[in-house]
N, C-alpha and C positions, 0 to 999 in steps of 0.2 A: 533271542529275537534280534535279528538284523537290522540296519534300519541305513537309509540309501536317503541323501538332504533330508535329513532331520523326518523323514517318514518313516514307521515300522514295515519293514514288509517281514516275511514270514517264511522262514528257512527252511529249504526244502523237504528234510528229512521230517519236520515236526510236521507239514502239510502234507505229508504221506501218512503220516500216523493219524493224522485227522480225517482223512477221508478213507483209512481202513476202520476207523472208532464207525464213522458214520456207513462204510456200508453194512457192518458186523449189525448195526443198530437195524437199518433201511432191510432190508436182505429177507430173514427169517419172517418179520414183522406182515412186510407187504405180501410175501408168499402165502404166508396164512390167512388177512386180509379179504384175497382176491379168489385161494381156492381152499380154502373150508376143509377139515378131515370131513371125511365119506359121513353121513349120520346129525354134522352138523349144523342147524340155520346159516342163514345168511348173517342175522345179527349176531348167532354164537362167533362166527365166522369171526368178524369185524371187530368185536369186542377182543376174542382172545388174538387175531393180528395184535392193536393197540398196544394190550397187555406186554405180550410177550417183546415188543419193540421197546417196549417203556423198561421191563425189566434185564436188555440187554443193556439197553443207556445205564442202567445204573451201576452194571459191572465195566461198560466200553468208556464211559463219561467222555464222550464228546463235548459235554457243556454238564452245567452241573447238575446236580439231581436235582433241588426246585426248578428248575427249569425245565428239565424233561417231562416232569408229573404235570408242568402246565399245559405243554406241548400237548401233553395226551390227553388230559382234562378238554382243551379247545375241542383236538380233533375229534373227541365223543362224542361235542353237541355240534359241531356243525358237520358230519358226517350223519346225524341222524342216528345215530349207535343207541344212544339213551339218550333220556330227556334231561333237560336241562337242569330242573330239578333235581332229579336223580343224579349227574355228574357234578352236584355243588354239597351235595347229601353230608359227604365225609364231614364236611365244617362243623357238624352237629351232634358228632359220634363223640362220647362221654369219652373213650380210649383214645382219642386224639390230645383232645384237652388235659386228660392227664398224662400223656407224654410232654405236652409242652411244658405243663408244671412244674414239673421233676428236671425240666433244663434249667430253666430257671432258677431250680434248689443248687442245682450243680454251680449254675454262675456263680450264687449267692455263697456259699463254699468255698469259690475257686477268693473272690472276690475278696473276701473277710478275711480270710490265710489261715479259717479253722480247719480246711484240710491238711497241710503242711503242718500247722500245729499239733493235728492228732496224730500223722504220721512220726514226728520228731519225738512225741513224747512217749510211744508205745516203741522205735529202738529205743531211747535212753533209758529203758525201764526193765527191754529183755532183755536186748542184744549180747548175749553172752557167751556165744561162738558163731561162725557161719551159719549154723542151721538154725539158734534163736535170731537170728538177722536174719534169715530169710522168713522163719515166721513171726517174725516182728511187721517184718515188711507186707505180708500175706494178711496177718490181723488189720495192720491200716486200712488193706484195701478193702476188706471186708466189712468189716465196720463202715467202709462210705458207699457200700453199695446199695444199699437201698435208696439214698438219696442222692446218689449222680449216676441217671441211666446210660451210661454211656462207660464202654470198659477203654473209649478211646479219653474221653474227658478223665474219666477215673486212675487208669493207666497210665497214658502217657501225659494227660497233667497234673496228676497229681505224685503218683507213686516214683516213676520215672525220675523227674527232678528230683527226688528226694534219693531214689537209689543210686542215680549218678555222681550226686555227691556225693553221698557213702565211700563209692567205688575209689573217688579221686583222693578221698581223705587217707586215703591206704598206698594212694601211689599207685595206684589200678588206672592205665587208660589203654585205650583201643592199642593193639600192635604186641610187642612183646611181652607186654605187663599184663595185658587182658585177662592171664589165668590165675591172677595172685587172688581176686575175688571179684572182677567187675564182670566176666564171663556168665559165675556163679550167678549174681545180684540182678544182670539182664534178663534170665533165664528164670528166672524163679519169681521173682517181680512177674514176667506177662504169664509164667503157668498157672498163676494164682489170682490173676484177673478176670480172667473169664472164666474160671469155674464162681466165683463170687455173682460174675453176670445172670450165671446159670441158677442161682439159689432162689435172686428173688425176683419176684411180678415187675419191681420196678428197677431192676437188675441193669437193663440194657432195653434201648428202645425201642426192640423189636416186640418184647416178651407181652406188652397189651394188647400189641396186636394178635400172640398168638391165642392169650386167652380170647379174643372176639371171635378167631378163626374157628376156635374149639366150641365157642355157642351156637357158632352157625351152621358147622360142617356137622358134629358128632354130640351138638346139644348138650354140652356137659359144662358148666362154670368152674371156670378155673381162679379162684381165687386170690387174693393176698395172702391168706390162712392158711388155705390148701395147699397153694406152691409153696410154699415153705416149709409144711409137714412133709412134701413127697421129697424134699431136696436136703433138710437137716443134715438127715446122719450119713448119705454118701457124699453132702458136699463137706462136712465137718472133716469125712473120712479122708478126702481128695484133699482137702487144705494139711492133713496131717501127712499123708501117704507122700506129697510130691517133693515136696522141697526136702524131706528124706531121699528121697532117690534121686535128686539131682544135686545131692551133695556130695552121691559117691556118683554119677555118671560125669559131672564136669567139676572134680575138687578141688578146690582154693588151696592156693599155698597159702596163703594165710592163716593162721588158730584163732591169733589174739584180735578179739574186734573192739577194744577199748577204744582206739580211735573214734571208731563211727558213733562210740556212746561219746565220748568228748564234742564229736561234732555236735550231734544232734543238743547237747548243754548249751555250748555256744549259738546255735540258731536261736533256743529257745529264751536264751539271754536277751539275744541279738531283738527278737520280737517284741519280749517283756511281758507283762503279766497280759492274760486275753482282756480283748475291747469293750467296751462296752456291745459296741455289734455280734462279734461273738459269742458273747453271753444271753444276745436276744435270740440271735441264730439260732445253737447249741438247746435252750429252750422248745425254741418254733419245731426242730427237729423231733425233740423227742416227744412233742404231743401230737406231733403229725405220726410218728411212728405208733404212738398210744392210738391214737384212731385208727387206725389200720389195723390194726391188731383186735381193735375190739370192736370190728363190723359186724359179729353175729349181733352183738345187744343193742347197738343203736341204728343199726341199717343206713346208714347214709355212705350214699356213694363214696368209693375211696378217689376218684376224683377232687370230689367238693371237697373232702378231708382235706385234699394238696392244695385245693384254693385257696381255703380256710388259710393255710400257713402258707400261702404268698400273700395273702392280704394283710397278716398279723407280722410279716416280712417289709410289707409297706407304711401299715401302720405305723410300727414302733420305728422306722425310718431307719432300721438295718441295712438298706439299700434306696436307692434314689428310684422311681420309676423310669426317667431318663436313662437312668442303668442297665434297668431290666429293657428297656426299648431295646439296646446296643446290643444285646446277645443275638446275635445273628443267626447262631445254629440254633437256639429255640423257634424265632419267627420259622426261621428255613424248613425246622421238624413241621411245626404247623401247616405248611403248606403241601410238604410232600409223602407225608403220612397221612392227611386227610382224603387225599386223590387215591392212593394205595390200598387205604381201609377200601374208600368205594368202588375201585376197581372189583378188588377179590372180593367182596359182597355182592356184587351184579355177576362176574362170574359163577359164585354158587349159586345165585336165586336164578340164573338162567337154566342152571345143571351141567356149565362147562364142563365144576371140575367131576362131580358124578362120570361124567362120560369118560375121563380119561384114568379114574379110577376104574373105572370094572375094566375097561379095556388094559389098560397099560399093569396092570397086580392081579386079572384075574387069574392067571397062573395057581397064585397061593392058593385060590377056594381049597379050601378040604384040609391045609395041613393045621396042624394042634398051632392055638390059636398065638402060645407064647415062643413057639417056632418062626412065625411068621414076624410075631411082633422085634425079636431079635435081632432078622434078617433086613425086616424096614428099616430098624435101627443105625444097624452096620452101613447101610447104602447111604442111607441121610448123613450120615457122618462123614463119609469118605468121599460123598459127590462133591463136598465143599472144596475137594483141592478145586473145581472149576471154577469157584466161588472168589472175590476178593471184599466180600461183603456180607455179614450175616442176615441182614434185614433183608438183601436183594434173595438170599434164598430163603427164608421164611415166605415171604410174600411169592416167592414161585412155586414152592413144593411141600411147604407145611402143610397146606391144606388137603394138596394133592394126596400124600403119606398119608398122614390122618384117616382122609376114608378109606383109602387101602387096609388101615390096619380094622376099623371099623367092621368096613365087609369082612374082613378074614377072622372075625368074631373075636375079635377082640377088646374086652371090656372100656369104654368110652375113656374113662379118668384112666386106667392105667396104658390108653393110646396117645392121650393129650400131653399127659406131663411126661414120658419121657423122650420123646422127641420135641417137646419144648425143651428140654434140660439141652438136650444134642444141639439144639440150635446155637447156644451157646460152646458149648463145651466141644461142637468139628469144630475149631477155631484152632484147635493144636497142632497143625500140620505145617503151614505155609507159615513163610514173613509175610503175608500179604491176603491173609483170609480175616483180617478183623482190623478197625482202624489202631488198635495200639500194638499189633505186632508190626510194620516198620518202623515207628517211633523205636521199640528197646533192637530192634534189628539194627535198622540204621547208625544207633550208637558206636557198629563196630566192634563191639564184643566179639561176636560169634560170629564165625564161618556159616554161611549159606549151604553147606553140606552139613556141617555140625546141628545147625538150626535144624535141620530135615527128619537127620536123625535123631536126635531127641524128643522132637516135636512128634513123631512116629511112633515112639516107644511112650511118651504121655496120652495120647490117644488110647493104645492098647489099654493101659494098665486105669484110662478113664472109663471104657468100656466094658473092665471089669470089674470096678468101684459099681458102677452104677445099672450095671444088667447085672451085678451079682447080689454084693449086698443090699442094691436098690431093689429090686424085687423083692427081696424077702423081706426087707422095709416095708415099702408098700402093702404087701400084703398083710404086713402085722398092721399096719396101720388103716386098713379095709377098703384100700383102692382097688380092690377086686377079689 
């Protein structure tokens, strides 16, 4: 930013980007708007303009995403689109509230330095070549994914720091050193993030949104329990399979990882025995995880469960609520995940996305049904290079997919969960398809072509973990 007597003005190149973000947003949006696909109301019309501009902002981000979802929230009711009511609706959807919960556990996590702690103590316990360091580093993330939905909070703040210091402790930094093991550690750290996203319901903040998507579109509940039975054994398998194969695609000259166990002693010196808050934490965790797990017997929402344990979070004074005010990305999810929930619900309840499902996949009518479901696979996977956000494409084309696979008789549970898994798991392509790959990008390790190509070749070999062994999982396990 420029600035001309002490005033900012606004330098030209960045005010070209800004009004190409805003027509890319304006453009498609009003098009659709003002002239409706053939077949469509006027209100379908208006509704999916809205949409479809709201979900360009959130790939163009002209301003930032709380902000767009308001933008489109106003224009619904004073455009007369839906009723007022109805565009305030989200704030009351049980899947909202439990995304906001689960940031807060993440704060609560980041805050206390039980994440860093559990990270340091699972290298100093394996780390005993490059590849038990990188599943050292894969267990960390694993272990914190249930309770910090975000593979960008999880990733790049938790695991990230912890891998880059690994890397520097070896005398690994960006440029000529990069392939002694900090290459390895960028690369193996984010392939192992998002498939952890992909395991659980509270994985990544998309993931409740899509089980709401799967009750409304294809009537099926997607679980806590369930997601986790249909993802076990190919996400256990992907956690085993990858950071094997990227230890012979990008090999460390390194052998000896004693260092990074010598570091991780010293941090954990450095910290000292865990806090009293830790200890309440660490607690709070594992019987929010116990209630979740045991929702067939006592039926209470897994919502309330995370309430339960932000309240017993506040109670025992783990955290100040002042504290919990200041998380910004929680308020932020509440606001733009609630508009987004009621967005795509007045879409289905209008029969938008119906209409662009029989139209846009009735092609497939007629082929065997696990052909088809494949094929939807593949495309949802691959359309994410257009993607810089996994929530922006859930919220466009989960649903869409979904009844596609649905119509093309495909058994409901075995249409939901694995294009929920895919939601997370197209993230392996791009430095720029999920918030924690520029974070291990950025660091410099890897080449931008290097990144492509591996990232290429994990995809492949995730689409065979999980459309091979995952079927036949599934199906031992009676998801169709």
């Amino acid at each position: 930013m420029a600035t001309t007597i002490g005033v900012p003005v606004r330098e030209p190149a960045r005010a070209r980007a800004a009004w190409w973000r805003w027509g890319a947003v304006l453009a498609p949006g009003t098009l659709l708007y003002w002239f409706p696909p053939a077949g469509l109301t006027a209100q379908q019309g208006h509704l999916l303009g809205i949409f479809v501009a709201t979900i360009v902002a959130l790939v163009a981000q002209p301003i930032p995403m709380g902000a767009s979802v308001v933008v489109a929230m106003t224009l619904l009711a004073l455009t007369k689109t839906l009723a007022p009511e109805k565009v305030l609706s989200g704030f009351s959807n049980v899947t909202v509230w439990m995304v906001f919960s689960a940031f807060l556990f993440s704060h609560a996590i980041a805050a206390t330095g039980l994440g860093r702690r559990i990270g340091y103590v699972v290298i100093e316990r394996f780390a005993r070549s490059p590849l038990s360091l990188g599943y050292s580093l894969a267990g960390a993330g694993l272990v914190l994914a249930p309770f910090i939905p975000s593979d960008t909070g999880r990733g790049g703040g938790v695991i990230f720091p912890i891998a880059r210091s690994v890397a520097s402790a070896f005398g690994s930094e960006p440029g000529p050193t990069a392939r002694r093991i900090g290459s390895f550690l960028m690369l193996v750290s984010f392939h192992t993030t998002y498939p952890a996203s992909a395991m659980f319901l509270t994985g990544m903040a998309a993931n409740p949104l899509i089980a709401l998507f799967a009750l409304k579109v294809a009537h099926v509940e997607l679980t806590w329990t369930g997601w986790i039975a249909g993802s076990i054994v190919p996400g256990l398998l992907t956690m085993a399979i990858v950071p094997w194969l990227l230890v012979r695609l990008v090999k460390p000259e390194i052998e000896d990882t004693a260092p990074a166990r010598e570091m991780a002693r010293r941090e954990l010196a450095r910290m000292g025995p865990p806090t009293r808050e830790e200890k309440w934490l660490a607690g709070i965790m594992i019987a929010v995880m116990g209630g979740w797990v045991t929702y067939p017997l006592h039926r209470i929402d897994v919502t309330f469960v995370a309430l339960a344990g932000l309240c017993a979070i506040l109670l025992a004074r783990v955290l100040p609520w002042d504290d919990l005010l200041g998380e910004k990305k929680a308020w932020d999810a509440l606001v733009w995940f609630a508009v987004l929930v009621m967005m795509a619900g007045s879409l289905n309840d209008l029969g938008v996305i119906h209409f662009f499902s029989a139209r846009l996949f009735g092609v497939m009518a007629g082929w065997p049904w696990r052909l088809a479901l494949v094929a939807l696979v593949v495309s949802y996977c691959y359309v994410h290079y257009t993607f810089a956000s996994m929530t922006a494409q859930v919220t466009a084309l989960y649903p869409a997919f979904l009844g596609a696979a649905v119509a093309a008789g495909v058994p409901p549970l075995a249409a939901g969960l694995p294009l929920a898994y895919f939601s997370s798991l197209d993230a392996a392509m791009t430095h720029y398809g999920t918030g924690s790959a520029p974070v291990f990008f950025g660091a410099g390790y890897v080449r931008q072509t290097e990144w492509w190509r591996v990232g290429f070749a994990i995809s492949v070999v995730n689409l065979a973990i999980w459309l091979g062994v995952g079927m036949a999982w599934w199906k031992a396990v009676g998801m169709w």
